[in-house]
N, C-alpha and C positions, 0 to 999 in steps of 0.2 A: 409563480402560479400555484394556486392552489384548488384540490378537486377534492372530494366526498366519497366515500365508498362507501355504500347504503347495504350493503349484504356481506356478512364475509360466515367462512366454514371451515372447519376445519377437522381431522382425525389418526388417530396414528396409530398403528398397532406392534408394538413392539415383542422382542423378546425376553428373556430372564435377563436383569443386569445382574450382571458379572459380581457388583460391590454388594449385593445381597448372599453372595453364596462364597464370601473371603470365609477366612479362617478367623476364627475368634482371639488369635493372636494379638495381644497391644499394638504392634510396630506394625503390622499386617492392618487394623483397622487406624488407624492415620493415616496410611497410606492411601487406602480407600477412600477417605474422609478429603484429602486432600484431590484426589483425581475428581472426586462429587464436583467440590467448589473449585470449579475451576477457572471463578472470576479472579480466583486468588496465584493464581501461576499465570507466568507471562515470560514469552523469550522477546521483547522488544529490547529491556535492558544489558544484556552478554549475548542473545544468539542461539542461547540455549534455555531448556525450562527451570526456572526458580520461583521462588517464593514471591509475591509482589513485595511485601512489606520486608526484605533484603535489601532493595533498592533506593539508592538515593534516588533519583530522577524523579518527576514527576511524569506518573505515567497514570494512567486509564484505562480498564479494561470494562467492558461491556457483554457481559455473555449471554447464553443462545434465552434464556427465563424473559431478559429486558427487551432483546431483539421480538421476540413474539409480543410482549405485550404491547411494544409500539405501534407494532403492523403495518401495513403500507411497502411497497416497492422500493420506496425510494429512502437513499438511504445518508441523506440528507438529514432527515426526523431524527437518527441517530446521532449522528457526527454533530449537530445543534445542538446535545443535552452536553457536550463534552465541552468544561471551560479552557478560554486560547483560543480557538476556534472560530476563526470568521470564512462564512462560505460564499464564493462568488459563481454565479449562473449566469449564461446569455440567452436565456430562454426558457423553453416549459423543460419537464422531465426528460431526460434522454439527452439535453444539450449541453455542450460544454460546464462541468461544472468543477471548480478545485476548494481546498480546502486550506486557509491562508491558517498559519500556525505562530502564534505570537506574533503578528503582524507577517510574516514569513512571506517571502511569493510562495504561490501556491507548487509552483516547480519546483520547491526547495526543500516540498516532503517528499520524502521515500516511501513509495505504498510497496506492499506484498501482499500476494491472495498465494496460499498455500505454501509461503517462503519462495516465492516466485516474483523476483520484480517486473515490474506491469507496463513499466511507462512508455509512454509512443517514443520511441528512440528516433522519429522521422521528423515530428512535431521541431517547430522552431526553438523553444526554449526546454525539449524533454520529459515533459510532464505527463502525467498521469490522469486521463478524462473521466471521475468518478460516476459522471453522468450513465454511464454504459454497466456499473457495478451494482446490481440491487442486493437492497436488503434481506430480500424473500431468500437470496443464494446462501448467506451468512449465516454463521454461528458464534462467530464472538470476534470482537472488535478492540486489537490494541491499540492505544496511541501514548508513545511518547514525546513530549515536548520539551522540545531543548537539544540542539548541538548533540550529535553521536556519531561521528563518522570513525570513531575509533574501533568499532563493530561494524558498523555498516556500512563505510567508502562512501562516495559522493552521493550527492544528493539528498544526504540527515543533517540540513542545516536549519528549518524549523521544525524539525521532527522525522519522526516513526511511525506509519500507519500499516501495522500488520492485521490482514484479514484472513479468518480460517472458515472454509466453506464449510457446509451442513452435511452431515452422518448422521446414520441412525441403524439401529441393531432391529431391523422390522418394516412397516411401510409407513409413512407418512404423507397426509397432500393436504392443500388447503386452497383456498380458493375464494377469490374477493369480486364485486361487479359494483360499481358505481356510475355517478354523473359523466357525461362527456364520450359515453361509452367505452368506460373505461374500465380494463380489467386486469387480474394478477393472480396465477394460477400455479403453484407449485407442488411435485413432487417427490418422493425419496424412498430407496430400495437399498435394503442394505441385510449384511448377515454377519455377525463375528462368533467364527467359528472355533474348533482348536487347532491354536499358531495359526489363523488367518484373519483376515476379516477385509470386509470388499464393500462397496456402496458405490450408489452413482446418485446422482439429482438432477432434476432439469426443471425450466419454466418456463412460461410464454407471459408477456406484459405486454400489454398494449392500453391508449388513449389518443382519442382523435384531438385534444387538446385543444388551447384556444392560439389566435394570433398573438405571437411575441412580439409584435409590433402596436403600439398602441391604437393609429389609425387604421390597422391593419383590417382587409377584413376575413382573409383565409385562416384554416384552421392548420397550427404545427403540429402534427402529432408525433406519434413515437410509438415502434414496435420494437419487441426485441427476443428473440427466444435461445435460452443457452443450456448447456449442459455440462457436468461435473461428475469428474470419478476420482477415486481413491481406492488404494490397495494395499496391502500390508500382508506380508508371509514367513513367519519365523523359516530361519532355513538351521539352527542348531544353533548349540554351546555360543547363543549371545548375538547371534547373527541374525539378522532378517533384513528383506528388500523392502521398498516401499517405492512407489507411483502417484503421484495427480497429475488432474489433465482437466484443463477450464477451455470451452470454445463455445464464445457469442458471437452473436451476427443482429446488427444490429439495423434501423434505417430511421431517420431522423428529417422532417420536415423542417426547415429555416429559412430566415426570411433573403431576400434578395431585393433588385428591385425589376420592373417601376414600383411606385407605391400609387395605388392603395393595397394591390392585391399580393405585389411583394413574391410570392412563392406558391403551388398549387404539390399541397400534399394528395400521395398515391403511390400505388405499391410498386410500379411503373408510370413514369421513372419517380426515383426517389430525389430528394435532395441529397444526402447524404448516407452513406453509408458504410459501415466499422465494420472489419472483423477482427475479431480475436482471438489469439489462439495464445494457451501457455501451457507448462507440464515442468515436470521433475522427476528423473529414475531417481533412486539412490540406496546404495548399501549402509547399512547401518549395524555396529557392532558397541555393547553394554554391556558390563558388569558393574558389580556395585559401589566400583570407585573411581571408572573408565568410561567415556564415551566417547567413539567417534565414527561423523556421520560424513558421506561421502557422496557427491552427485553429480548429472548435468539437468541442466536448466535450459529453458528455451521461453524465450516470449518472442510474439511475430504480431503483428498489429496494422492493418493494411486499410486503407480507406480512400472515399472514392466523391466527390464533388459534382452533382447535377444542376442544370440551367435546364427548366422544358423547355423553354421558347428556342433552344438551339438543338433540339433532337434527344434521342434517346443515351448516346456515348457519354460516358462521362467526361466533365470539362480538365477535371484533375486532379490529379492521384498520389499518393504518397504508400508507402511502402518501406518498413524500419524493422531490424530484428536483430536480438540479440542473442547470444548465447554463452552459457555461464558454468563453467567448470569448478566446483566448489569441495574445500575439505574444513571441515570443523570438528573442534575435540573438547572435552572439559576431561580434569583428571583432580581427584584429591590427594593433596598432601599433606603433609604433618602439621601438626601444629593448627589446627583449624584452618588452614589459606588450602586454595584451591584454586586450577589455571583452568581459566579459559582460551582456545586458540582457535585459529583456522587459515586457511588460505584461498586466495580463487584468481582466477581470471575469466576475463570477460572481454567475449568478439562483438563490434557492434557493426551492423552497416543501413545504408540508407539509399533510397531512389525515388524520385518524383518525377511528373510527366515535363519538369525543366531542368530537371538532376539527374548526371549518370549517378551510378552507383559507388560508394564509397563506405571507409571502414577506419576504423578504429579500434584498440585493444587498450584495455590498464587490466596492469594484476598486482595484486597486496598480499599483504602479509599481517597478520595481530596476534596482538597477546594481553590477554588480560587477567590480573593479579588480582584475588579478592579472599576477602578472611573475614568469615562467619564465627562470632562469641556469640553469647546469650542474651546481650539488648545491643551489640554493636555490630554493623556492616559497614566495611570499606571496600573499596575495588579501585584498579589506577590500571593505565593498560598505555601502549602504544600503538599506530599504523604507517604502514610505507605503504604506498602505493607508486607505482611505474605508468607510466601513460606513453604510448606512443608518438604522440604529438607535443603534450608539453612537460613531456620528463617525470622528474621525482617529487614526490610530496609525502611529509610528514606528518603525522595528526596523534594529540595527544586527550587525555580523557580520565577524570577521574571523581570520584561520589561515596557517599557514605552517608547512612542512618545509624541514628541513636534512638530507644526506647526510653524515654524519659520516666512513664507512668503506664501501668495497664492501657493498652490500646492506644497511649501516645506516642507517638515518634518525631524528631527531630530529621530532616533530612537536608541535606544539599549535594551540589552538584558542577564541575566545572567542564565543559566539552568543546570543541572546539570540532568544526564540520566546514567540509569544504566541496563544491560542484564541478566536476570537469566540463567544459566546455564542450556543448551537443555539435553534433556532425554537420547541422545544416549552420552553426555559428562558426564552425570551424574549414566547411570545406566547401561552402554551396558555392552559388554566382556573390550573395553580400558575405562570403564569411573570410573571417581574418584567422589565420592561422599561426599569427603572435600572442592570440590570445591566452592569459594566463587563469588560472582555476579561480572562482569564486569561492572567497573563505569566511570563517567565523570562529567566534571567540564567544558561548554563552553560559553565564553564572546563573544559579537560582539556588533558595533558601527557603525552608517551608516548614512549616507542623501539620500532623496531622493527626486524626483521631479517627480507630476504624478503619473500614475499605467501605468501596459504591455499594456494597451488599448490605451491608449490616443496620441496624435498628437505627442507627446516629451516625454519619459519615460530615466529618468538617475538617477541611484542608484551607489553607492558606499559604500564599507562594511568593514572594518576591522574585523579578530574573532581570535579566540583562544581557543583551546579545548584538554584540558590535560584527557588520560585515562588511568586508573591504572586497574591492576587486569586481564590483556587481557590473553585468554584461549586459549592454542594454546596445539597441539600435542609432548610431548615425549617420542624419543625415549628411549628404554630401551634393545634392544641387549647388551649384557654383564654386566647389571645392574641387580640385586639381591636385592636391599636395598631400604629402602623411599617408596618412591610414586612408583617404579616398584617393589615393592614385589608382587608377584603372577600374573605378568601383565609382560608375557616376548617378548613380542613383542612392546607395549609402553602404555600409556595413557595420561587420557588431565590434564593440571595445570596450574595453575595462575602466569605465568614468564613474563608478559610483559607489560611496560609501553610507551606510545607515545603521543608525542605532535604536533599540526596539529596549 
């Protein structure tokens, strides 16, 4: 579905930046130079901030200059300009939407908003409903493609989609009205002071939309209004805390039946309705050869299924959350190499209104090895991970660029990423609890010239990405035996192999 915005405004009033009033030092203005462009720094590849053009991998960053000139809500318009990238919707804005990555299931990317994984841990297959993420919130957009669980544990097996929400040193707001009455309204308050700095944003989007249905003749709309904060406070000698905190609430008209009229959007009752909540404390200690950053995490994602023709109660509920204890370090050594590492574990549990409540843990471990020359980057790393239900798993990973020519590079990349099996495949009324992780094996090999910023940007990428172990639903009507013993309607198992 597509809608027209006939008005948009915008204003922002800022304070001194900070990179205006460096020191006129060399090493001091690169520095500077480099925190500016910061379509050019990205932690999708190690975890931590580097160079983009460091990296074998093909990655893509989009920052907050291309985000504004898009405009619009939805953040779809985005993720569309990014190649790899097939996007599947079942409806207008606000519905179900994922983001397939080299042909990828769309469950098989890892999103992050503020180094916070996102994903409905309640959802059948664990994924991430980008429909509920607008654009208006964002400030810059990574995406890597290709296999990395070697960094990132399950669920990096078509990629990396890390999102960093919007800050600003002053006030900002903007504000859009279009067809279908439809509207997109954001704001931003923020101050970086000395050793602190603090912001929060919010925004209200709304469209009464058309029927997702083609004979349809009711309209599906979409409301949603959310808010965002950020914190930071040097506390000494290298130390400082830091905080984010995202929570939408969302409600979503969709169709049902009889047809023609299918579903009757209204703010009472809704058809559907999200909430979401995520956040991160964490201490964090730097010096200038040392990092490491230390936290917990929390995402909770609860939602809720309306029929009006059968009352105001919702018909059924789900309710998933996780929480994530996390340690990560990088440190330089000799000789040009430099380690990457961290650790973490992760509690997950789940309830729906035909599901008691249940739980899960995996915790890992990595380490990643990498040596910066003067046109050559290599990195190679290892991961274990522990799983409660199906044990131990391995994952290995490693990349390197060459600078052939001014602004040309040579890079490739070999990763391998693997998915643990979600709570409702593993423990619901269909779930089989033999099931084994979902894996992959993916290569890629590419040139390129530049970054997305510059006057002339051209990449070219061959890949290749074999998965074994893929979970998918069977049936079991007239089966009694196997994997449908006691399971007469069907359940999930390990029957599918595909190469991309």
């Amino acid at each position: 579905m597509k809608y027209l915005f006939l008005l948009s405004c915008s204003f922002a009033v800022a304070g001194p930046v900070w990179a205006q009033e460096a020191a006129k030092d060399d090493d001091q203005e690169i520095m500077v130079a480099d925190r500016i462009r910061d379509n050019l720094i990205t932690v999708v590849a190690s975890g931590t901030e580097q160079r983009l053009n460091w990296d074998g991998q093909a990655i893509t960053v989009v920052d907050e200059k291309e985000l504004d000139a898009i405009q619009g809500p939805d953040l779809t318009r985005v993720l569309e300009r990014v190649p790899g990238v097939t996007l599947t919707r079942n409806g207008g804005p606000g519905s179900f939407t994922g983001a397939r990555v080299r042909g990828a299931d769309a469950e098989q990317l890892l999103v992050l908003v503020d180094g916070v994984r996102v994903a409905d841990v309640a959802s059948p297959a664990g994924g991430t409903d980008l429909g509920t993420l607008l654009a208006g919130e964002i400030s810059k957009v990574e995406l890597l493609r290709g296999s990395n669980s070697v960094v990132w544990g399950s669920q990096a097996i078509g990629g990396v989609l890390a999102l960093t929400t919007r800050t600003v040193d002053g006030v900002a707001a903007s504000a859009e009205y279009g067809s279908r009455n439809s509207f997109s309204g954001e704001a931003s308050l923020g101050h970086n002071g000395s050793g602190y700095a603090v912001g929060i944003s919010g925004g209200y989007t709304r469209t009464d939309g058309i029927s997702s249905a083609a004979i349809g003749t009711e309209q599906d709309g979409f409301r949603q209004w959310h808010v965002n904060g950020r914190g930071k406070v040097e506390l000494g000698s290298g130390f400082s805390a830091t905080a984010t905190a995202r929570y939408a609430d969302s409600k979503l008209g969709i169709d049902g039946f009889p047809p023609p009229t299918y579903s009757v959007f209204s703010d009472t009752p809704e058809n559907q309705t999200t909430r979401e909540a995520s956040g991160r404390a964490g201490l964090d200690y730097q010096t200038g050869s040392f990092h490491l950053n230390g936290g917990f995490a929390l995402s909770d994602v609860r939602r809720a299924y309306f029929d009006p023709t059968f009352g105001t109660a919702p018909n059924y509920e789900t309710f998933g959350r996780s929480e994530r204890a996390d340690l990560s370090g990088h440190a330089d050594l000799p000789a040009n190499f430099t380690i990457d590492f961290g650790a973490d574990s992760e509690w997950s549990k789940f309830r729906s209104s035909f599901d008691s409540e249940h739980k899960t843990r995996l915790s890992s471990g990595h380490a990643l090895l990498v040596y910066h020359a003067d046109r050559l980057n290599l990195a190679g790393g290892v991961r274990v991970d522990d799983h409660s239900q199906f044990g131990t798993h391995w994952t290995l990973g490693a990349n390197g660029s060459y600078e052939i020519a001014s602004g040309w590079r040579l890079r490739a990349s070999y990763g391998e990423g693997f998915k643990a099996p979600t709570l409702f495949q593993l423990l619901s009324d269909f779930g089989n609890t033999k099931l084994r992780p979902e894996t992959s094996r993916s290569f890629d090999a590419g040139i390129e010239l530049g970054d997305r910023n510059a006057p002339l940007h051209l990449a070219a990428t061959l890949f290749l990405r074999d998965s074994r172990d893929l979970i998918d639903f069977v049936s079991c009507f007239g089966v009694t035996t196997g994997i449908c013993t006691a399971r007469p309607f069907g359940t999930y198992n390990n029957i599918i192999s595909a190469r991309a």
